[in-house]
ZALO-342397 format. One record per atom (N, C-alpha, C, CB): atom name; z, x, y. Coordinates in nm, 2 decimals, m for minus. Glycine has a CB too. Layout:
<atoms>
<atom a="CA" pz="Z" px="X" py="Y"/>
...
</atoms>
This chain:
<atoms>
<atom a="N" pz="3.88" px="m1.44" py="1.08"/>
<atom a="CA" pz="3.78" px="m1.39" py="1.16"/>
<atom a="C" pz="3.66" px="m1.49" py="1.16"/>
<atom a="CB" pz="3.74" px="m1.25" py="1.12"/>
<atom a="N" pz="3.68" px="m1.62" py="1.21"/>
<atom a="CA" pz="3.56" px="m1.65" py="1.23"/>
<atom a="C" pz="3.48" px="m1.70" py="1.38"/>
<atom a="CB" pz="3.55" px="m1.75" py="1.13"/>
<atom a="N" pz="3.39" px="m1.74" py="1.35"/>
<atom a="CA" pz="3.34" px="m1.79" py="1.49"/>
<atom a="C" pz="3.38" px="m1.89" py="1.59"/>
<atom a="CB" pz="3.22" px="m1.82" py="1.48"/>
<atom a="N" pz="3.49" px="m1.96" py="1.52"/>
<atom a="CA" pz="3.54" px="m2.04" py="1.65"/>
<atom a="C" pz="3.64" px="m1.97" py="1.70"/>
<atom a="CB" pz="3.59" px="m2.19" py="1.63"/>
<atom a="N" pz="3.70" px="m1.87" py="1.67"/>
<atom a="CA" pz="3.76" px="m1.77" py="1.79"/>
<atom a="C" pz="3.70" px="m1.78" py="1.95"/>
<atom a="CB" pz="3.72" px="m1.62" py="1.75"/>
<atom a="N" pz="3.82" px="m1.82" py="2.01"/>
<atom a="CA" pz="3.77" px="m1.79" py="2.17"/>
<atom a="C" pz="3.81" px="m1.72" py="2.25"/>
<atom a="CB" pz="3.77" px="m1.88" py="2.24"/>
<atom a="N" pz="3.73" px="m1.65" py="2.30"/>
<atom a="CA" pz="3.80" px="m1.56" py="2.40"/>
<atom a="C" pz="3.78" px="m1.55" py="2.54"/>
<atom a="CB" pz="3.79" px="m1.44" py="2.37"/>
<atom a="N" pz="3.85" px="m1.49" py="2.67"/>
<atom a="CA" pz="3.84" px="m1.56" py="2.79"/>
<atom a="C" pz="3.64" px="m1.52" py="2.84"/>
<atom a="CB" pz="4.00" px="m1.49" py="2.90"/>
<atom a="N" pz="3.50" px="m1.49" py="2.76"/>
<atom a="CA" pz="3.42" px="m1.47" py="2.83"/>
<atom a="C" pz="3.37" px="m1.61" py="2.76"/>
<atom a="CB" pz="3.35" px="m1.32" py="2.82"/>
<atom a="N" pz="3.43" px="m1.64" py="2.65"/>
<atom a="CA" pz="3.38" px="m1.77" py="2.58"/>
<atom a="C" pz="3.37" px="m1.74" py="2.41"/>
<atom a="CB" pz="3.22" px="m1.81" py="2.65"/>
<atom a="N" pz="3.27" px="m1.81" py="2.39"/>
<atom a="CA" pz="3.25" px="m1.77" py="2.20"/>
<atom a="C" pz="3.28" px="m1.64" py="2.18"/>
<atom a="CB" pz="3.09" px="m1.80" py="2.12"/>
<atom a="N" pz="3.32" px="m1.63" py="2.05"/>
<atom a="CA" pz="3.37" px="m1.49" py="1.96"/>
<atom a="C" pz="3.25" px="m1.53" py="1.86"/>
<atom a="CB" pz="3.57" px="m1.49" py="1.89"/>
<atom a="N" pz="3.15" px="m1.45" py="1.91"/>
<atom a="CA" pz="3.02" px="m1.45" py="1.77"/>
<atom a="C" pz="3.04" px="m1.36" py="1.69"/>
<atom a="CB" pz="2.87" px="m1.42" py="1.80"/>
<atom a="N" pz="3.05" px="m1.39" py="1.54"/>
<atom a="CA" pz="3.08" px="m1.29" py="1.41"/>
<atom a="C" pz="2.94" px="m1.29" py="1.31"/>
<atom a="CB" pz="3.22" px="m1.37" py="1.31"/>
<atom a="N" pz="2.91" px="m1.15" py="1.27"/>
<atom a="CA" pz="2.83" px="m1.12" py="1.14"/>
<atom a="C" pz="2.90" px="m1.07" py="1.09"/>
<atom a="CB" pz="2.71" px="m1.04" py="1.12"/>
<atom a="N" pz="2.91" px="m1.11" py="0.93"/>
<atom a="CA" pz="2.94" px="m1.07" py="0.81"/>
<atom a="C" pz="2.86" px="m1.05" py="0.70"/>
<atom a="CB" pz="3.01" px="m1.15" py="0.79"/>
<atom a="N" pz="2.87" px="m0.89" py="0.68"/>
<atom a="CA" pz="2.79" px="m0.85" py="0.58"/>
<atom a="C" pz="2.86" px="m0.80" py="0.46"/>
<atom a="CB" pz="2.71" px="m0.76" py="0.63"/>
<atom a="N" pz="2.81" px="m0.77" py="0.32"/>
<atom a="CA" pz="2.89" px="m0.78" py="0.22"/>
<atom a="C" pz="2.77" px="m0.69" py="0.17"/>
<atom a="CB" pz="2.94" px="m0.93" py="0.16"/>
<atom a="N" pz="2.80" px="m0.53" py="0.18"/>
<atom a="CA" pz="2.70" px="m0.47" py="0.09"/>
<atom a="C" pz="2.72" px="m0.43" py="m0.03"/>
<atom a="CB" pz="2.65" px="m0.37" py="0.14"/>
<atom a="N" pz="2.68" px="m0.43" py="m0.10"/>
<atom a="CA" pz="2.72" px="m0.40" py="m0.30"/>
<atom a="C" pz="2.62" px="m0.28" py="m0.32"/>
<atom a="CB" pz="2.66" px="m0.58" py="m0.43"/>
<atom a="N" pz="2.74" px="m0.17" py="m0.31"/>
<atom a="CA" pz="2.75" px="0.03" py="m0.36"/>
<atom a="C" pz="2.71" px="0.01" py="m0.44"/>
<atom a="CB" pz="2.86" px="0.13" py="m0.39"/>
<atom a="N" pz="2.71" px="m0.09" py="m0.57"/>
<atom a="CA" pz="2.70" px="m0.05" py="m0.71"/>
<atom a="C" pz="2.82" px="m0.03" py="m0.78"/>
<atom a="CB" pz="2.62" px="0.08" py="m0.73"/>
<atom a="N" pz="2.85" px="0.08" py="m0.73"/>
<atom a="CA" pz="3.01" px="0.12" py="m0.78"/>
<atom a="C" pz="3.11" px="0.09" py="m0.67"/>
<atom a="CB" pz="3.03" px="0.28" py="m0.83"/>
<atom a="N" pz="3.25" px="0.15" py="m0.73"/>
<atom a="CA" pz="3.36" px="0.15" py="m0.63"/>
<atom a="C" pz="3.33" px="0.26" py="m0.58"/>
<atom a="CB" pz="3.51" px="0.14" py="m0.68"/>
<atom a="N" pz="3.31" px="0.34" py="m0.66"/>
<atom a="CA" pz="3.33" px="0.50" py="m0.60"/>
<atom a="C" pz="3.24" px="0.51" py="m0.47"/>
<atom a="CB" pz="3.27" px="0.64" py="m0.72"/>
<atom a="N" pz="3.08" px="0.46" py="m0.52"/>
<atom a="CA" pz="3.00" px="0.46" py="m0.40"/>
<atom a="C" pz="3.04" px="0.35" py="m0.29"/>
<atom a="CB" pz="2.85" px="0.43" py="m0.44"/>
<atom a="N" pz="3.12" px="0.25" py="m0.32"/>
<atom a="CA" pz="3.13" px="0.16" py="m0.20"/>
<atom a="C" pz="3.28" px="0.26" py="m0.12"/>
<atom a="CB" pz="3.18" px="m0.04" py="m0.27"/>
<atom a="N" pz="3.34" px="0.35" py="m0.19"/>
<atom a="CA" pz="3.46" px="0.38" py="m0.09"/>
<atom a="C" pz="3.38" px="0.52" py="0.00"/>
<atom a="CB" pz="3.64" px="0.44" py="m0.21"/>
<atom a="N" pz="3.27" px="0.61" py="m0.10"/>
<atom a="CA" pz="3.22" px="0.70" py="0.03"/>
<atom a="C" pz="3.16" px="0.60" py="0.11"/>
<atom a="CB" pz="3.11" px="0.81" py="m0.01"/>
<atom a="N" pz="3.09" px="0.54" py="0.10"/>
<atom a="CA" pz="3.00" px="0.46" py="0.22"/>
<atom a="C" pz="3.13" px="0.42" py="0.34"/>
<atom a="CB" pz="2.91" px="0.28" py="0.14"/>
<atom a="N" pz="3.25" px="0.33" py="0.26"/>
<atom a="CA" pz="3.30" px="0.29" py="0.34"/>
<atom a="C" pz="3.41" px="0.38" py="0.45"/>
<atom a="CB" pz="3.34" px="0.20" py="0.28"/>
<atom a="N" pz="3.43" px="0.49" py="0.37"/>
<atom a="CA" pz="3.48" px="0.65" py="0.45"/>
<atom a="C" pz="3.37" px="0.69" py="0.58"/>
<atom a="CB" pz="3.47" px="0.82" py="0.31"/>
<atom a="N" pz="3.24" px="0.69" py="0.58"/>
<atom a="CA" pz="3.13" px="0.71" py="0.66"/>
<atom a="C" pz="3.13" px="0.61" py="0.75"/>
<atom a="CB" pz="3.02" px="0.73" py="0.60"/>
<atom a="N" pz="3.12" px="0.51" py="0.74"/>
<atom a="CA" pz="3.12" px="0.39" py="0.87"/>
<atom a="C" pz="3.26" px="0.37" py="0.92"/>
<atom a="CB" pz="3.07" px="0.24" py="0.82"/>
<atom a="N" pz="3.34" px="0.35" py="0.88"/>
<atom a="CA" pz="3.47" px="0.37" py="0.94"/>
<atom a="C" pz="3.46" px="0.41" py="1.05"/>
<atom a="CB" pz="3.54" px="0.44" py="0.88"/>
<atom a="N" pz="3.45" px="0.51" py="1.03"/>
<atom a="CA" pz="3.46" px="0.60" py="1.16"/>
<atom a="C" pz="3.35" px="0.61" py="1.28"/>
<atom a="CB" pz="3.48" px="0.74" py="1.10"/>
<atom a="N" pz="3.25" px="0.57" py="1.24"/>
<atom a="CA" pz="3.16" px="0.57" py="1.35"/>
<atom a="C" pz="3.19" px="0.44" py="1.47"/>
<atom a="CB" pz="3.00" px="0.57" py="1.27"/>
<atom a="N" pz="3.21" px="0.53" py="1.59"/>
<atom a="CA" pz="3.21" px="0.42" py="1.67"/>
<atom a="C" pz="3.10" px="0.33" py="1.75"/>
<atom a="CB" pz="3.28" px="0.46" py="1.75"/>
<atom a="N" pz="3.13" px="0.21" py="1.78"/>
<atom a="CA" pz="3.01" px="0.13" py="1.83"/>
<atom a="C" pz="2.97" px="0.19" py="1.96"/>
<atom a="CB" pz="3.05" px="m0.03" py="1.85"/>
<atom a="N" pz="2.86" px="0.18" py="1.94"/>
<atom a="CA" pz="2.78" px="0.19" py="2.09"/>
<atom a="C" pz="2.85" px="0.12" py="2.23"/>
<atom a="CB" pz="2.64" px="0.12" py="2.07"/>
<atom a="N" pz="2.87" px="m0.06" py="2.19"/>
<atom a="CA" pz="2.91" px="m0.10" py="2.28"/>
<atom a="C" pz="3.09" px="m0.13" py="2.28"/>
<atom a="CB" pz="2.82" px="m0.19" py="2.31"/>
<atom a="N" pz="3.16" px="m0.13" py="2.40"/>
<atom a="CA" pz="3.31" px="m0.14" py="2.39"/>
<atom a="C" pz="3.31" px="m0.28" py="2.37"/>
<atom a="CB" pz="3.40" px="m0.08" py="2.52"/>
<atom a="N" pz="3.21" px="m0.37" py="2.33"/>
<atom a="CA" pz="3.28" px="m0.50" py="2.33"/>
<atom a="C" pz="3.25" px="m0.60" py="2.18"/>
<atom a="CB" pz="3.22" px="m0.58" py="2.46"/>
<atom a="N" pz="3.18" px="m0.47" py="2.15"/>
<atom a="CA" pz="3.17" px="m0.49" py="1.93"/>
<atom a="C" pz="3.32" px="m0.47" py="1.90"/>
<atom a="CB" pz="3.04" px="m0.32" py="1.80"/>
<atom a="N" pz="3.39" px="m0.53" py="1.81"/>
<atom a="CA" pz="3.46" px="m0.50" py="1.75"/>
<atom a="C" pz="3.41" px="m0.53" py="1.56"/>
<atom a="CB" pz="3.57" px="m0.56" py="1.82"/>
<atom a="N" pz="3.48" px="m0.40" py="1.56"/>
<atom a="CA" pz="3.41" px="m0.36" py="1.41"/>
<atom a="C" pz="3.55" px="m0.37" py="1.31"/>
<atom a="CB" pz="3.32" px="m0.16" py="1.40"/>
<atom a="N" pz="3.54" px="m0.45" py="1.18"/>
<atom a="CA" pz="3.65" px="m0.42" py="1.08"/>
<atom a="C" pz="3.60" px="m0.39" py="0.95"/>
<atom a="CB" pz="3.75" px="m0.55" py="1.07"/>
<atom a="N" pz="3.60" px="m0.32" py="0.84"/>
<atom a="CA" pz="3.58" px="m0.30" py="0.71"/>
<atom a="C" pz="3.71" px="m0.31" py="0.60"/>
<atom a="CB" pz="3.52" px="m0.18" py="0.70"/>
<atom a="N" pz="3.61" px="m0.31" py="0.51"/>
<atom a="CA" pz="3.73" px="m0.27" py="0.39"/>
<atom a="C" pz="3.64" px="m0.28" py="0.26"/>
<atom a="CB" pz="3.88" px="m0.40" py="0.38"/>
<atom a="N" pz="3.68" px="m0.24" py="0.15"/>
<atom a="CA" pz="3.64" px="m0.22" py="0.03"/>
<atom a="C" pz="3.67" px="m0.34" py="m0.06"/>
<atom a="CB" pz="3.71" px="m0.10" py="m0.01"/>
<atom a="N" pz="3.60" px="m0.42" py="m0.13"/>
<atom a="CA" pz="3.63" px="m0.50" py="m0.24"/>
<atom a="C" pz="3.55" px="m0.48" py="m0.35"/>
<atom a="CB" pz="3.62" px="m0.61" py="m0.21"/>
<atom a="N" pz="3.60" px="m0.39" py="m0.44"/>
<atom a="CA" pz="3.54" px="m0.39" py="m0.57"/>
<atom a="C" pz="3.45" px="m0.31" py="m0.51"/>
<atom a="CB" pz="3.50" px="m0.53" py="m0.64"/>
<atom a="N" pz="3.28" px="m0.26" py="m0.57"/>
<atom a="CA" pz="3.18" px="m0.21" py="m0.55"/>
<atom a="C" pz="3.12" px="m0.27" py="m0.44"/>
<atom a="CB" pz="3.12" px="m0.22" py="m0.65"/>
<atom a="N" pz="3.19" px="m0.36" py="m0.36"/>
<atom a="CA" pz="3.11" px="m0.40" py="m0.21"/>
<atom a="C" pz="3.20" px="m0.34" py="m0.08"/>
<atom a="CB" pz="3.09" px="m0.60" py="m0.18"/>
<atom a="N" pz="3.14" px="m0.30" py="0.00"/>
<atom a="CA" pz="3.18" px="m0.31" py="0.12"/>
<atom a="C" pz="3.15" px="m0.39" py="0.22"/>
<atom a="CB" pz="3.17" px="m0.22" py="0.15"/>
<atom a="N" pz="3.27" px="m0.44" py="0.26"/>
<atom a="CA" pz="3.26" px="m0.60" py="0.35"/>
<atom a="C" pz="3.29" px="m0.55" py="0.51"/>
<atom a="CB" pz="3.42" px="m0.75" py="0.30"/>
<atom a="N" pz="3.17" px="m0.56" py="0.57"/>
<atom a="CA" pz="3.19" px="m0.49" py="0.74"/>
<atom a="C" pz="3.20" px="m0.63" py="0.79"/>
<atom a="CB" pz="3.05" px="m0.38" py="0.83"/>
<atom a="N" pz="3.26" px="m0.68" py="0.92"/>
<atom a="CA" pz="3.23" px="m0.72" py="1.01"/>
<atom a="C" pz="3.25" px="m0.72" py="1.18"/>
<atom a="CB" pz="3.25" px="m0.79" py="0.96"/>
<atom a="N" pz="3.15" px="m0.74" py="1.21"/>
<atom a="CA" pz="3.12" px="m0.74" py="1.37"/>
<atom a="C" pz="3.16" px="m0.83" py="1.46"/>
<atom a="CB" pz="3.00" px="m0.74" py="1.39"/>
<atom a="N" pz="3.24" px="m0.87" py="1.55"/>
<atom a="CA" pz="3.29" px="m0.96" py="1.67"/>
<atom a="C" pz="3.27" px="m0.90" py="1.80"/>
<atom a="CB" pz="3.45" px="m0.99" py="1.65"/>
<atom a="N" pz="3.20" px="m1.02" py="1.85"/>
<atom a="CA" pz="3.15" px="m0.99" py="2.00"/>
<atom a="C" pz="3.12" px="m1.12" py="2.09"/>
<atom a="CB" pz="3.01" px="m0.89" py="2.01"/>
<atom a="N" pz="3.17" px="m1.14" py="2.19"/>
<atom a="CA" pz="3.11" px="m1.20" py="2.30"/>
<atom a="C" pz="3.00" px="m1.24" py="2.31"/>
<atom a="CB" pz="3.11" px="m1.14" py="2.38"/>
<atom a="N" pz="2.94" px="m1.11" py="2.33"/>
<atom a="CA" pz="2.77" px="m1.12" py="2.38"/>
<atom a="C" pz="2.71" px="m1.10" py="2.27"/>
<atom a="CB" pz="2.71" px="m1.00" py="2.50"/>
<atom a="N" pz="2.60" px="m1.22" py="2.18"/>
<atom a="CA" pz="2.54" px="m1.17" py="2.14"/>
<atom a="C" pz="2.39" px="m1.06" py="2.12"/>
<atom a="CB" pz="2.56" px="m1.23" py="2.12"/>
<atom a="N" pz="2.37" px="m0.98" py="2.25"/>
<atom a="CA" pz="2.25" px="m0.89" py="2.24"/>
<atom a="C" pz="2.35" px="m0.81" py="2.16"/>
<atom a="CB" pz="2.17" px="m0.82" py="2.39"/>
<atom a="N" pz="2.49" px="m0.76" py="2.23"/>
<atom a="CA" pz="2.56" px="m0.63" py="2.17"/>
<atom a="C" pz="2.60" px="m0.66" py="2.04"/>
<atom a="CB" pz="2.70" px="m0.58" py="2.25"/>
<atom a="N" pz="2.58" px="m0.80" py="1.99"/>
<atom a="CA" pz="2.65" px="m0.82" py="1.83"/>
<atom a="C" pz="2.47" px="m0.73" py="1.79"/>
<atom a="CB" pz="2.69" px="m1.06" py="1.76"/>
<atom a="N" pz="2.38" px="m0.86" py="1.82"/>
<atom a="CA" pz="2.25" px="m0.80" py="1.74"/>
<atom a="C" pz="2.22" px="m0.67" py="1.69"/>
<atom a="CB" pz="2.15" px="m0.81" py="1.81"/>
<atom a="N" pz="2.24" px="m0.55" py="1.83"/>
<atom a="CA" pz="2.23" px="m0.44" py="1.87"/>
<atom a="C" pz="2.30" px="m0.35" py="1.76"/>
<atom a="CB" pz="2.26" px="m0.43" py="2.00"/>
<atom a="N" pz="2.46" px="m0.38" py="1.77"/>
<atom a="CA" pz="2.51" px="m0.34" py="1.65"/>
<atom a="C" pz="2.50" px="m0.34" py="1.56"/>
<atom a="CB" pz="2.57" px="m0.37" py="1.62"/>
<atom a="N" pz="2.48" px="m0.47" py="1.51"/>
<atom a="CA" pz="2.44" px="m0.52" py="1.36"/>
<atom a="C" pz="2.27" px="m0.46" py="1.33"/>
<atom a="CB" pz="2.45" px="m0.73" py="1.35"/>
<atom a="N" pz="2.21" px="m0.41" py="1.37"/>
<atom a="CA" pz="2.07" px="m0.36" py="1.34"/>
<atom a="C" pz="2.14" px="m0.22" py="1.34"/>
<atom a="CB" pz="1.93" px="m0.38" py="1.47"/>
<atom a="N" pz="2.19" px="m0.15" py="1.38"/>
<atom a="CA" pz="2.22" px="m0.02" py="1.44"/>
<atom a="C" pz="2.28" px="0.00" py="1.27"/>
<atom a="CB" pz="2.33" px="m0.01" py="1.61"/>
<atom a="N" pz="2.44" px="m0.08" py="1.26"/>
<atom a="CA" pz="2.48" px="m0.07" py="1.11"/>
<atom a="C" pz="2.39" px="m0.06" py="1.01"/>
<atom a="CB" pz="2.55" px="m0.18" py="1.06"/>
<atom a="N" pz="2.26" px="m0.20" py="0.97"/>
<atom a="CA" pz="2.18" px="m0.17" py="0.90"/>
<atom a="C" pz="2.09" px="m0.06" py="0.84"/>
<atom a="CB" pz="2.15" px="m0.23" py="0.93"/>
<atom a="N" pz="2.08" px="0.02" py="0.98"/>
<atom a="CA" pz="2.00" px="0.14" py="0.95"/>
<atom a="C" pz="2.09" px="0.26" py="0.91"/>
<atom a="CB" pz="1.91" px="0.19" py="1.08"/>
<atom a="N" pz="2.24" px="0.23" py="0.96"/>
<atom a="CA" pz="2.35" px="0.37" py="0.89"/>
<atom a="C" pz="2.32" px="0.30" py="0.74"/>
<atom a="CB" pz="2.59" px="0.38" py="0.97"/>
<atom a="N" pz="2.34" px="0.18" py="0.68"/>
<atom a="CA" pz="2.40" px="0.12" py="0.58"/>
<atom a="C" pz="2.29" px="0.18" py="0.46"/>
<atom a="CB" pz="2.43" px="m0.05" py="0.60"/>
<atom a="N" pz="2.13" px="0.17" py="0.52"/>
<atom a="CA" pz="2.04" px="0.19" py="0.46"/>
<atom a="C" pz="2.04" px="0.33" py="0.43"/>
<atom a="CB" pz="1.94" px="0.15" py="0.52"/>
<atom a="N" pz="2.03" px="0.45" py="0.51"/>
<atom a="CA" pz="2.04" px="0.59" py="0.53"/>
<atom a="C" pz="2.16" px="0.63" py="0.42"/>
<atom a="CB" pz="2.07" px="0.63" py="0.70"/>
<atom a="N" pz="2.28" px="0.57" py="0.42"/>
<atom a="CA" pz="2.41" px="0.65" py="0.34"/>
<atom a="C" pz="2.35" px="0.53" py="0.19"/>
<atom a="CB" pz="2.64" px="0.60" py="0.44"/>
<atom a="N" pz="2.30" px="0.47" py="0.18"/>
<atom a="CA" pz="2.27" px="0.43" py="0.05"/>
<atom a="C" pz="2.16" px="0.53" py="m0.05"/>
<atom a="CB" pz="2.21" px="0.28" py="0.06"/>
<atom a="N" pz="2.04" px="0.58" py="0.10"/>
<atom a="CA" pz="1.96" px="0.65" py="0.03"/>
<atom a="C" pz="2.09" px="0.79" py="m0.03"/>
<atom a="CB" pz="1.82" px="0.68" py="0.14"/>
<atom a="N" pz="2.12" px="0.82" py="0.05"/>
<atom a="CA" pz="2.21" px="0.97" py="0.04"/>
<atom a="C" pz="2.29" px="0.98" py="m0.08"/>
<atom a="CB" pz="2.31" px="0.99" py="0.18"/>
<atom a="N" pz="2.36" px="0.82" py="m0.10"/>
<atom a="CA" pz="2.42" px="0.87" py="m0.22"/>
<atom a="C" pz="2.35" px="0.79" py="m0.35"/>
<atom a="CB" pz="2.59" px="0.85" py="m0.21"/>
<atom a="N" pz="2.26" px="0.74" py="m0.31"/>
<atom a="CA" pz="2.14" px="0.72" py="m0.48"/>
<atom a="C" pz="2.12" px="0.89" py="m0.50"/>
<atom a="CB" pz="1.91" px="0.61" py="m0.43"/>
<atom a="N" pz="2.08" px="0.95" py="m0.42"/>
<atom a="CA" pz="2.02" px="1.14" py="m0.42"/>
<atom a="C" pz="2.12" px="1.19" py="m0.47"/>
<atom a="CB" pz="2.00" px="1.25" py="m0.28"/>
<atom a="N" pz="2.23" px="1.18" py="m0.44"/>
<atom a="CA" pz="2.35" px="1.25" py="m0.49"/>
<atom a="C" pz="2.41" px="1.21" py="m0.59"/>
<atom a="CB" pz="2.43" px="1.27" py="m0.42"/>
<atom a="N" pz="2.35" px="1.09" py="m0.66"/>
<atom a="CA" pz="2.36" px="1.01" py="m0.79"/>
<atom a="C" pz="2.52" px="1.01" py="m0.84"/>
<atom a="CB" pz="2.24" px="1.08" py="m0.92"/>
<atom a="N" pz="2.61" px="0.97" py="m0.74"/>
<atom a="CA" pz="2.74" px="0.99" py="m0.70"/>
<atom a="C" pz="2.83" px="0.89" py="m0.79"/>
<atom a="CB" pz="2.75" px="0.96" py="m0.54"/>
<atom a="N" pz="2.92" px="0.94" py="m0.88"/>
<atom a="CA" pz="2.96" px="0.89" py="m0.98"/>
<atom a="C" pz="3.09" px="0.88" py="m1.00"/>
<atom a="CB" pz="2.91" px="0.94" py="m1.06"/>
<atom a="N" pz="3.23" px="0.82" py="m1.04"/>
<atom a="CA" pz="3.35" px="0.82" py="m1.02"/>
<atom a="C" pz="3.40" px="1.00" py="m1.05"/>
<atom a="CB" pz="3.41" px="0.70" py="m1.14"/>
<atom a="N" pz="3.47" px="1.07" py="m1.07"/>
<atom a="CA" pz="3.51" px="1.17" py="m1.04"/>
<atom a="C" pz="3.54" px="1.18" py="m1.17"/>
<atom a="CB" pz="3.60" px="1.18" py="m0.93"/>
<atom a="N" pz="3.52" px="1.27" py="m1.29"/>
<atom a="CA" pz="3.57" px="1.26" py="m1.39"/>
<atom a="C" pz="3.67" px="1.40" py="m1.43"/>
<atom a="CB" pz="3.45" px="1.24" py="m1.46"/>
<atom a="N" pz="3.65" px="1.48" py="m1.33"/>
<atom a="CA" pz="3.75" px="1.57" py="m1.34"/>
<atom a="C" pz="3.92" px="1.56" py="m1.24"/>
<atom a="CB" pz="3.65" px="1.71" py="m1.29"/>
<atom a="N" pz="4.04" px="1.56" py="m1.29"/>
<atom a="CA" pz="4.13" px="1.50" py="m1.27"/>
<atom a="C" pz="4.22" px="1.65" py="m1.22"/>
<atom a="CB" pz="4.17" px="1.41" py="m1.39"/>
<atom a="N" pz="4.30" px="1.70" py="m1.08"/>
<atom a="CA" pz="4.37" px="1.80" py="m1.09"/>
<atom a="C" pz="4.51" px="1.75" py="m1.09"/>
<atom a="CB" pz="4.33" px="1.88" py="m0.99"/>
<atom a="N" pz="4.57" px="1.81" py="m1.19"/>
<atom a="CA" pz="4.67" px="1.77" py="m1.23"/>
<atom a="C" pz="4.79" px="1.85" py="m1.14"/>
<atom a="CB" pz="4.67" px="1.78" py="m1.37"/>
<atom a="N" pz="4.72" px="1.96" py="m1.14"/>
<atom a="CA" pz="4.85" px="2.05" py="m1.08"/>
<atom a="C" pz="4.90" px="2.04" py="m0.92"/>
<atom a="CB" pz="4.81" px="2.20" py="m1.10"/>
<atom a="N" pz="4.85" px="1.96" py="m0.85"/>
<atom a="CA" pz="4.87" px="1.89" py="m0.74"/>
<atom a="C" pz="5.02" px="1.82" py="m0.75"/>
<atom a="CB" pz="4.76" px="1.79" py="m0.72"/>
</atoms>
């Protein structure tokens, strides 16, 4: 995934961000919450995944207003679910159900 990708409107512009949860636990809720939110515009394409205590998003688009737009838009979810789970002081799971 990088930027010399071409596609038929021309350049494939990429951001790559690498946010660090702290933990795994906090980097897999964060990364459960963005997942799923879809982009504003149909011509962001959005990929994640979990490495260790970071979550690694990135953005691919054409046009860079709709990359920018995105990528500010992520920043403020990324900011908001960091405050939410500092509050909920969100910690690996220490209770285990066995009987499952």
């Amino acid at each position: 995934m990088t930027s010399e990708k071409k596609t038929v409107q021309g350049r494939l512009h990429t951001v790559t961000l690498n946010f660090d949860a702290e933990t795994a636990h906090k980097a897999n809720a964060i990364y459960h919450a963005i997942r799923v939110e879809k982009e504003p515009n149909n011509t962001v394409q959005k990929y994640c995944c979990v490495e260790g205590s970071y979550v690694k998003i990135i953005l691919e688009s054409p046009q860079l207003k709709a990359l920018r737009s995105s990528s500010n838009g992520l920043l403020d979810i990324l900011k908001l679910l960091s405050e939410v789970t500092d509050n909920f002081d969100l910690k690996s799971p220490s209770i285990k159900y066995d009987h499952f």
